[in-house]
C-alpha positions, 0 to 999 in steps of 0.5 A: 199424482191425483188432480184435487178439485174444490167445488163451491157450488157442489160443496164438495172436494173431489181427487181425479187420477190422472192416468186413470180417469177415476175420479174419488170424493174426498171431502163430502158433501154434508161435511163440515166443509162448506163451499171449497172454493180453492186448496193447497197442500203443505209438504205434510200432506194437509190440504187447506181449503177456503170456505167463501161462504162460511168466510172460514178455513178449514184443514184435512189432516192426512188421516181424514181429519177436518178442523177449522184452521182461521175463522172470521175471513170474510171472502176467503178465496185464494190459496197457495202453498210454498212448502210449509207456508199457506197464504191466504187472501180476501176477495172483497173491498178492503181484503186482507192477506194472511199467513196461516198454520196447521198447527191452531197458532192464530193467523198472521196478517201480511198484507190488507186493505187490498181490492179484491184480491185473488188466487195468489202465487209465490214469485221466485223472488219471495213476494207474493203476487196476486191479482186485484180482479177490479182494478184489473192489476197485478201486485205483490208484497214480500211474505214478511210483510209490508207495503205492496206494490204494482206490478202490472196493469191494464189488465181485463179482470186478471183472476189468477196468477201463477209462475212457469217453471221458467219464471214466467208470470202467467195470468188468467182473465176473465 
């Protein structure tokens, strides 16, 4: 029920209750936690969140706990839950799109050779869709893995991507 915000340049995680207005710093800043740029959820209450500029990320456990869950991520940016599922991708030139885990099983490879992917979605088909902010397109790939594919171009620097309740496709640009 609380607004969760990462602030990258703020280097900090803060909660914002919604029907109160009262806004509580979760991660701090000084914590291991460097530069949150984005976060998720699973169904376990363990909050994921990238690290752009330590090019890692890391894991709040539900009792406060922090520990790095995928290191050696250059441009770790976008996050998104589906469940127990975490993906994560790279937003560089030749980015990479991972599955990850909580439990310290190694990250597995989903996609990669991507151009600056972004802030990714699960479409109700079971892909994932993501932009690729550059090249102002949007694409997807199967969360097995696989060969992506284009779903929509000429787009002016889409940033975001994320489904109504409705199925609908939204984008963001800047």
């Amino acid at each position: 029920g609380k607004l969760y915000v990462a602030q990258a340049f703020g280097s900090q995680v803060s909660a914002l209750d919604t029907a109160s207005g009262v806004a509580a710093t979760i991660v701090p800043v000084g914590s291991s936690v460097v530069a949150p740029d984005d976060l998720a959820f699973d169904t376990h209450g363990v909050m994921f969140m990238t690290e752009v500029m330590s090019e890692r990320v890391a894991a709040r456990l539900p009792d406060g706990t922090l520990r790095v869950v995928a290191d050696h991520v250059p441009g770790a940016n976008g996050i998104t839950s589906v469940g127990d599922r975490v993906f994560m991708d790279e937003f560089r030139p030749g980015g990479r799109l991972f599955e990850l885990y909580a439990d310290g099983r190694a990250p597995r490879l989903v996609a990669e050779n991507l151009n600056f992917p972004n802030a990714l979605s699960m479409g109700p088909d079971g892909c994932l869709y993501f932009p690729q902010v550059v090249d102002g397109e949007i694409w997807r790939v199967n969360a097995e893995g696989g060969t992506p594919e284009r779903v929509m171009s000429g787009l002016a620097l889409p940033t975001a991507v994320k489904w109504s309740p409705r199925g609908e496709l939204w984008t963001t640009e800047a």
